[in-house]
C-alpha positions as CSV (number, residue, x, y, z in Angstrom):
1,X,104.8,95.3,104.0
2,X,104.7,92.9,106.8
3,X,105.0,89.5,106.5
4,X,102.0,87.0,107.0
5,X,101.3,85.8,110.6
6,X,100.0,82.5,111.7
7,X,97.1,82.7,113.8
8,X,94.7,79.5,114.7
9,X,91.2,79.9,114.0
10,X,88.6,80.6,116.9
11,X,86.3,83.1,118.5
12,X,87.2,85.9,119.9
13,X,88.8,86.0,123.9
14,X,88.1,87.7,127.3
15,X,91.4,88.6,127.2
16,X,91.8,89.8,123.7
17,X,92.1,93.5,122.7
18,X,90.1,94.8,119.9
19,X,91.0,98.7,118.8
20,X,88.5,100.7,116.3
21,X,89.9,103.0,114.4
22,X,87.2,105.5,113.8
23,X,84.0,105.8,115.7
24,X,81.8,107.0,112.7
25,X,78.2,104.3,112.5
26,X,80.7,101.8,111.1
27,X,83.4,101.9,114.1
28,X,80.1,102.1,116.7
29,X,78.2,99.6,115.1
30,X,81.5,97.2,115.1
31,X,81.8,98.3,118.8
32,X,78.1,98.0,119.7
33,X,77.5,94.5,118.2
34,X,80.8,92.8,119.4
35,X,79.6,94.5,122.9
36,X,77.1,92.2,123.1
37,X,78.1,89.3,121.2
38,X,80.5,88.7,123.9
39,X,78.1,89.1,126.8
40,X,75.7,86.7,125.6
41,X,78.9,84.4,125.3
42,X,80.1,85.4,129.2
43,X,83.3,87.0,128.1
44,X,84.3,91.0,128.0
45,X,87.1,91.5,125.3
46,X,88.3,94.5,125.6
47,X,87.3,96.9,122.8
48,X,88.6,100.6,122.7
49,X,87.2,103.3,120.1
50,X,90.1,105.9,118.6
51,X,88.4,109.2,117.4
52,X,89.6,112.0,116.8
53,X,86.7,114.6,116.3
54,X,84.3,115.3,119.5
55,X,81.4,114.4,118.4
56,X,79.2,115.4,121.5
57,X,80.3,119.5,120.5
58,X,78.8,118.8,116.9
59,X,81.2,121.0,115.8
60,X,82.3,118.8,112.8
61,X,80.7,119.2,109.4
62,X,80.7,116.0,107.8
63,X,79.8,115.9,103.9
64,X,77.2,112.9,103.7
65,X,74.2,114.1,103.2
66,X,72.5,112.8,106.2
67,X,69.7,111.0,104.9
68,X,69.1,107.7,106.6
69,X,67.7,105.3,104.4
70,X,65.5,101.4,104.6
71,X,66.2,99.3,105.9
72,X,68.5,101.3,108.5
73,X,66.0,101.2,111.1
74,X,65.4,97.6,111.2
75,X,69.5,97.4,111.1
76,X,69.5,99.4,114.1
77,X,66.8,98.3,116.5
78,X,66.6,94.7,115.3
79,X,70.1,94.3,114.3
80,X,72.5,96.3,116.7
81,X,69.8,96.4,119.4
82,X,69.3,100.1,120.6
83,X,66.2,102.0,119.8
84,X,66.5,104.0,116.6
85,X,67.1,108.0,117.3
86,X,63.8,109.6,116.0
87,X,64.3,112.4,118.3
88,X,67.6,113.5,115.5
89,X,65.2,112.8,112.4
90,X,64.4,116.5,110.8
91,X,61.9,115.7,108.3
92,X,60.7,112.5,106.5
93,X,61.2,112.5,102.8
94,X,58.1,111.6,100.4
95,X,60.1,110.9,97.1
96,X,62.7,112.4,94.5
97,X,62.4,114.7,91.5
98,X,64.9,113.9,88.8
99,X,66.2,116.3,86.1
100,X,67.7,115.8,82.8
101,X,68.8,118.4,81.0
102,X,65.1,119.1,79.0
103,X,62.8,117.0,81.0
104,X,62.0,116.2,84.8
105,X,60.1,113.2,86.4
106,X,58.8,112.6,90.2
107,X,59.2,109.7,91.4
108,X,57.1,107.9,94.4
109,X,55.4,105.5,95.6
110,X,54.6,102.3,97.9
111,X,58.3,102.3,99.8
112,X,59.8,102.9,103.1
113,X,60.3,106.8,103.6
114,X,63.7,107.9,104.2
115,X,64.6,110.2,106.8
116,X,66.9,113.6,106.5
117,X,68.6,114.5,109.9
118,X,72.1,115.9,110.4
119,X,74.8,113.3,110.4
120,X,76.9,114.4,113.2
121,X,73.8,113.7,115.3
122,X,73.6,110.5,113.7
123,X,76.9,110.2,114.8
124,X,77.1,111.2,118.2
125,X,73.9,109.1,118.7
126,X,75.6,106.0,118.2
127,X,78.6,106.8,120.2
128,X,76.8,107.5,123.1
129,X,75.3,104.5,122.6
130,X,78.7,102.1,122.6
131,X,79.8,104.1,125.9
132,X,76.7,103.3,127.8
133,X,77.8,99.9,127.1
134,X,81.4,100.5,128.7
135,X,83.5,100.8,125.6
136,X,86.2,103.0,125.8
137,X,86.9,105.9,123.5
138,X,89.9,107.2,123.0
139,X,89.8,111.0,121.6
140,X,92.6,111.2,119.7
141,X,94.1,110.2,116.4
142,X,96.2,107.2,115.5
143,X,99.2,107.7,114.2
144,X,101.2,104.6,113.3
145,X,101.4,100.8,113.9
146,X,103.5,98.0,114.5
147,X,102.4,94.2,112.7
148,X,104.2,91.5,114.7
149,X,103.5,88.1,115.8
150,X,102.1,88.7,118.8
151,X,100.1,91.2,118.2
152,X,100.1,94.8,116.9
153,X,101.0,98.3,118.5
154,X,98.8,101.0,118.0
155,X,100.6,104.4,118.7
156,X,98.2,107.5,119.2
157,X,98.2,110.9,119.9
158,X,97.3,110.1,123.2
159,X,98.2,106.6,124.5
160,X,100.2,103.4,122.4
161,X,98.6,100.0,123.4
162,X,99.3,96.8,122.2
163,X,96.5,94.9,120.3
164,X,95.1,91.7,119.1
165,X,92.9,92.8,116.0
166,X,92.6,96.1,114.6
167,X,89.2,97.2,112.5
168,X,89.6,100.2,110.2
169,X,86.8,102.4,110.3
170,X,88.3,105.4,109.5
171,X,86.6,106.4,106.3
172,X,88.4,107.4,103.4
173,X,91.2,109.2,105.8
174,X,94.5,109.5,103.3
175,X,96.7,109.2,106.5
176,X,95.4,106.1,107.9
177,X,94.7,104.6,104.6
178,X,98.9,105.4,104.1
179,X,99.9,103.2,107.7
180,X,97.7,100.4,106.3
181,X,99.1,100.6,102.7
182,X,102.8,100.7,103.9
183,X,101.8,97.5,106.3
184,X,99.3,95.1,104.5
185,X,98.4,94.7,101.5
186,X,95.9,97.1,101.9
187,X,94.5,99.9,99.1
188,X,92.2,102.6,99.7
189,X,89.1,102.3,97.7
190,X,88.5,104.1,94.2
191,X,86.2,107.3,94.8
192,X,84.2,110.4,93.7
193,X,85.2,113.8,95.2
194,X,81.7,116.0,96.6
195,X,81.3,119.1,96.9
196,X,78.6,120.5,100.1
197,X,76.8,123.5,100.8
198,X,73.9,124.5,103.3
199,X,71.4,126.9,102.0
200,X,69.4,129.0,104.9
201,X,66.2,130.6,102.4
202,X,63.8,130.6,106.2
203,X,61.2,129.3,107.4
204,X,58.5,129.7,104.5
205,X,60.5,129.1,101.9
206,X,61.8,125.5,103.6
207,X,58.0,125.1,103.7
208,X,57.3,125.7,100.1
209,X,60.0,123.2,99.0
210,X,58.1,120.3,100.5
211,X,59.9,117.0,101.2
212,X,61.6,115.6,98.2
213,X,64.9,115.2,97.1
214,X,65.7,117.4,93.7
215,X,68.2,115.1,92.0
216,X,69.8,116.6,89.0
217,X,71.7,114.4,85.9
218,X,73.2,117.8,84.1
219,X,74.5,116.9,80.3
220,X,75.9,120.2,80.4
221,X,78.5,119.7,82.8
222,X,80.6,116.9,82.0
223,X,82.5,116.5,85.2
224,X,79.8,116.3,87.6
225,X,77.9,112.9,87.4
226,X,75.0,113.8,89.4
227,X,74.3,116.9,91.7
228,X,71.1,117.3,94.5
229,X,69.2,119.7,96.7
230,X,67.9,117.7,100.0
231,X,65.9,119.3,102.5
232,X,67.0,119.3,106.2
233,X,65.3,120.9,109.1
234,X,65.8,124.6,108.5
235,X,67.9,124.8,105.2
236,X,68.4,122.5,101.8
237,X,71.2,120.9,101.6
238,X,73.2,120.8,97.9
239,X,76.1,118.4,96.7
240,X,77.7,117.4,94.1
241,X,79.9,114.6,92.8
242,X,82.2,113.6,90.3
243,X,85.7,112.3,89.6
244,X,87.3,115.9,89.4
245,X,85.4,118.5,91.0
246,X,86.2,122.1,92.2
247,X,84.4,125.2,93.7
248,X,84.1,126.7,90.4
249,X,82.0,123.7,89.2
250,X,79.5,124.2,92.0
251,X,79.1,127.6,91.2
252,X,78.2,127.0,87.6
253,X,75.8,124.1,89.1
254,X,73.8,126.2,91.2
255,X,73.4,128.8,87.9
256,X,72.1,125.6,86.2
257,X,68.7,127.7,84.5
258,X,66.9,124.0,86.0
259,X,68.5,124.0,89.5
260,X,67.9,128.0,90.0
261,X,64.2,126.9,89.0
262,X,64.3,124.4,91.8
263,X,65.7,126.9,94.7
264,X,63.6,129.5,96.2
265,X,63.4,132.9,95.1
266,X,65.8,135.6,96.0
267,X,68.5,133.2,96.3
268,X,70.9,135.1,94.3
269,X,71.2,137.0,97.5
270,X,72.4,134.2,99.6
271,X,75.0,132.3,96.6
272,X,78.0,134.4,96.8
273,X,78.2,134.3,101.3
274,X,78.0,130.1,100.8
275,X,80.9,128.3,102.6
276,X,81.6,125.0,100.7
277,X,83.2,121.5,102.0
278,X,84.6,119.0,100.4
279,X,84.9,115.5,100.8
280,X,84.7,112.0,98.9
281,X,82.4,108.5,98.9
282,X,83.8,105.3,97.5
283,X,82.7,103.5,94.5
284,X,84.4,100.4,94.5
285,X,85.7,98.1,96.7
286,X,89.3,98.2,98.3
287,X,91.9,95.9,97.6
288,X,93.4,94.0,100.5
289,X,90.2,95.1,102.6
290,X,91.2,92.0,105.4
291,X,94.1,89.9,106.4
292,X,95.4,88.3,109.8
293,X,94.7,90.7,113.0
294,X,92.6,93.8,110.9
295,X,89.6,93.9,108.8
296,X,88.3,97.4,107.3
297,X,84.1,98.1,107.6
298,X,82.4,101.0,106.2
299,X,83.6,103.6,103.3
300,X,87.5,102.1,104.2
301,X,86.0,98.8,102.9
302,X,84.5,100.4,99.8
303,X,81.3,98.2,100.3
304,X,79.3,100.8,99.3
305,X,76.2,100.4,96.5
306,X,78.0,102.0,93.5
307,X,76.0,104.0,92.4
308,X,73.1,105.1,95.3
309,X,75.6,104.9,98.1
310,X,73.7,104.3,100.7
311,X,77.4,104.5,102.9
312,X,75.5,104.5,106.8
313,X,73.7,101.6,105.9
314,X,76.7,100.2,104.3
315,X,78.7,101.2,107.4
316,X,76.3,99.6,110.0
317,X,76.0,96.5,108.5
318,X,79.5,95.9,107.4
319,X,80.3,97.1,111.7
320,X,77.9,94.1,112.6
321,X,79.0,91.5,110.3
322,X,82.9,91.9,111.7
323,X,81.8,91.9,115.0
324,X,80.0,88.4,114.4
325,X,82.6,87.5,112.5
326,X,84.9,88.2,115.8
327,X,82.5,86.5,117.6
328,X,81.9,83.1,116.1
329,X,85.2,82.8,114.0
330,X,88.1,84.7,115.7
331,X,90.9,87.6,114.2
332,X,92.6,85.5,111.5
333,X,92.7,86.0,107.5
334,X,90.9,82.8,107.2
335,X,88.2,83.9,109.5
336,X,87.9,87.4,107.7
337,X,87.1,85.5,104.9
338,X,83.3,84.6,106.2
339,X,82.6,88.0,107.1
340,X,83.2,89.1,103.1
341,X,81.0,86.3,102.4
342,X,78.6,87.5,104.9
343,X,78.9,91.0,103.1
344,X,77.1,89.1,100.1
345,X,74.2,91.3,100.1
346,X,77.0,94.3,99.0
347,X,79.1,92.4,97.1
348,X,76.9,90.5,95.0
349,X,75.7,93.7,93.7
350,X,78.3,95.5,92.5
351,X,78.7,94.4,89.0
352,X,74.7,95.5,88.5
353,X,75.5,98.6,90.1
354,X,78.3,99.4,87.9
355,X,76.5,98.5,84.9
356,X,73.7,101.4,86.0
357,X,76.1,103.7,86.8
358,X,77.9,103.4,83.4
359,X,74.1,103.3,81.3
360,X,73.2,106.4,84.1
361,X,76.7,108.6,82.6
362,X,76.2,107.5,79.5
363,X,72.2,108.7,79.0
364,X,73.3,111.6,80.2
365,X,76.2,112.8,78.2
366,X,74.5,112.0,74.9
367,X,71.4,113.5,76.4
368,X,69.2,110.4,76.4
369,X,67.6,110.8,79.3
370,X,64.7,113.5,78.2
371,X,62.8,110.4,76.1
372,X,63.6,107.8,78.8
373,X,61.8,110.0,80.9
374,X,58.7,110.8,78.7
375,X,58.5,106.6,78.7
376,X,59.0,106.1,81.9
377,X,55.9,108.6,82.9
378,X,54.0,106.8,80.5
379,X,55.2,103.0,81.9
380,X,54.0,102.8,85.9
381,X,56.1,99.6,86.1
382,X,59.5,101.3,84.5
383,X,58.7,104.3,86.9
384,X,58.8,102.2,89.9
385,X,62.4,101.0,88.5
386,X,63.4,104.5,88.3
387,X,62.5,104.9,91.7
388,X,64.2,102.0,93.0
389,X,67.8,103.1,90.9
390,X,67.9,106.6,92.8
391,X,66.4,105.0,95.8
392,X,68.2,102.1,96.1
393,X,65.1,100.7,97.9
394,X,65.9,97.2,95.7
395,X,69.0,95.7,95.1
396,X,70.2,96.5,91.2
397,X,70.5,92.6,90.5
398,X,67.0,93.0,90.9
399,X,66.4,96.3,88.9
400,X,68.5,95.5,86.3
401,X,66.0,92.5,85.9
402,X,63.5,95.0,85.6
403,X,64.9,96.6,83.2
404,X,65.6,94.1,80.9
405,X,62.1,93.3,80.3
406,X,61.4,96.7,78.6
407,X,63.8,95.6,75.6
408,X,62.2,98.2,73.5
409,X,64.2,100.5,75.7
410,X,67.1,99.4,74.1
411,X,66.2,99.7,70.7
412,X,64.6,103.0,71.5
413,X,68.3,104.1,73.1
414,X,70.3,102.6,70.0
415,X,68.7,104.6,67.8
416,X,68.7,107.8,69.2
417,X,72.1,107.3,70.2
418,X,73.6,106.3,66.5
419,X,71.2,109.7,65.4
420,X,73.4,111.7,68.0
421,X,76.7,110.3,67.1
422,X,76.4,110.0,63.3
423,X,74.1,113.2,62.3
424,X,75.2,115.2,59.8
């Protein structure tokens, strides 16, 4: 691990080199915002993007789901400053069905629609965007570095250049995260593993299933904590996520006697030719996430909501708030400090997050859920909460405040969960 390095406070140089590791929204956004940061200030740093993946083939299949969420567009156009990409968006979505294992509620109302759209167009927007602006991308992969007081080295596949800050945007990569760990004090974020596939049932039948999000909370499968059908342009998208998850557990998922309800008819035909992908989301955040000369933004920073993950959003605004922390406070631990307490909004939330998570797993595994959701259709105000958990349109400091003023919720889940435990 290297040692720490001195490094006075103050903004960012026109001489200073900035490398992004990653050019996912988080790397962009970092690149974007610092972009013009520094021109309104007169200066050009010199910032260069490492990526490898092309994402101008869109050959890539990335496992988020692709759904861009509020208030992303306001982070974007008012934010970042470039127009938000409507052109990409595939279909807006009205609201969410939610299953249990017995019972089902739907869930809309008076919010900001979300927008499905595939992410390595999401993607490839943004980096276009950051090399209008003269950034340079480097397509290849990084594959060591060098900490030392004067900077740091940053070898690649295709070029080694020496450095003055480094900002990890690479994701939940298990190579990167490795260089970091054997060099800082840096650890990769806890996760949960996903599981993707893309259904194709044509044209009609993409009709017929409308514009909500099936979300599914199955007591019958231990090991997945929460599984979804979202539509896209011309198939539904299905995931799901848990700590240990395998193929075989998706296959049982989509036999689920409620999900096979959900999908179109004749799907049988289609289950057996699916292709699956596998990837992971972070659910806390990681340890070491800055120090002098790197920060980390996006899913390498773990900022994501902890339970609706919301990771673009997380990912843009964590990118903007290290470029303004470059800006205004310079490369330095002690300056990496006010951009985690400009990441409040995140932060702050956590511990409510993890509480609803935790209530969330538990309802479901000692089946709970069915009578929550008979009150909940009953209780306008309580099904606006709902909405806002698997939404994540408020923050949870705020739902759980909601929540606690139905305490007869909690006497109501005491009960039947001492029944459960104790029956005879």
């Amino acid at each position: 691990m290297s040692t720490r390095i001195s490094i006075p406070l103050g903004p960012i140089k026109s001489d200073d080199v900035v490398v992004i590791i990653g050019a996912g929204p988080a790397g962009t956004s970092c690149a974007i915002k610092l972009r013009k940061l520094s021109e309104q200030r007169g200066i050009s740093p010199k910032i260069i993007l490492y990526e490898g993946k092309r994402f101008e083939k869109k050959s890539y299949y990335n496992q988020c789901l692709g759904v861009l969420s509020p208030p992303l567009e306001k982070l974007i156009e008012e934010d970042l400053g470039v127009p938000f990409p409507w052109d990409i968006i595939q279909k807006k979505i009205e609201g969410y069905y939610v299953y249990s294992e017995n019972n089902v509620i739907k869930l809309f109302g008076e919010h900001h629609p979300s927008y499905a759209c595939r992410r390595v167009e999401f993607d490839n927007y943004l980096f276009q965007e950051a090399k209008k602006l003269g950034i340079e991308a480097v397509p290849a992969r990084v594959t060591d570095l060098d900490f030392n007081s004067k900077g740091i080295m940053v070898y690649s596949e295709s070029n080694n250049i020496k450095a003055d800050v480094v900002i990890g945007a690479f994701g939940l990569d298990d190579g990167m995260a490795k260089i970091f760990e054997r060099l800082t004090p840096y650890r990769q974020p806890s996760f949960l593993s996903s599981i993707v596939t893309k259904i194709h049932p044509g044209e009609k039948a993409m009709v017929e299933f409308g514009r909500y999000i099936h979300a599914f909370l199955p007591s019958s499968l231990t090991q997945v904590e929460f599984g979804a059908i979202t539509p896209k342009g011309n198939h539904l998208t299905v995931n799901i996520a848990g700590k240990k998850i395998d193929s075989d557990l998706m296959d049982r998922f989509l036999k689920l006697p409620t999900v096979k309800k959900t999908l179109p008819e004749g799907i049988d035909n289609l289950l057996p030719h699916l292709y699956y992908f596998k990837g992971k989301f972070p659910t806390l955040p990681a340890k070491g996430t800055f120090g002098d000369r790197y920060v980390m933004v996006g899913d390498a920073a773990g900022l994501n909501r902890p339970f609706k993950g919301k990771g673009i959003n997380s990912a843009v605004l964590t990118g903007i708030k290290a470029a303004e922390t470059l800006d205004q406070h310079g490369i330095s631990r002690e300056a990496f400090d006010k951009y985690m307490d400009s990441c409040c909004e995140l932060t702050d939330d956590f511990p409510y997050g993890k509480v609803l998570r935790s209530l969330t797993i538990m309802g479901t595994r000692y089946r709970l859920l069915d009578s929550f959701f008979e009150i909940a259709k009953r209780e306008p105000l309580l099904k606006q909460t709902l909405f806002n958990i698997v939404s994540g349109q408020e923050t949870y400091k705020k739902t759980w405040q909601d929540i606690r003023k139905f305490r007869f919720l909690f006497g109501v889940g005491f009960k039947t969960l001492y029944r459960k435990i104790f029956k005879t």
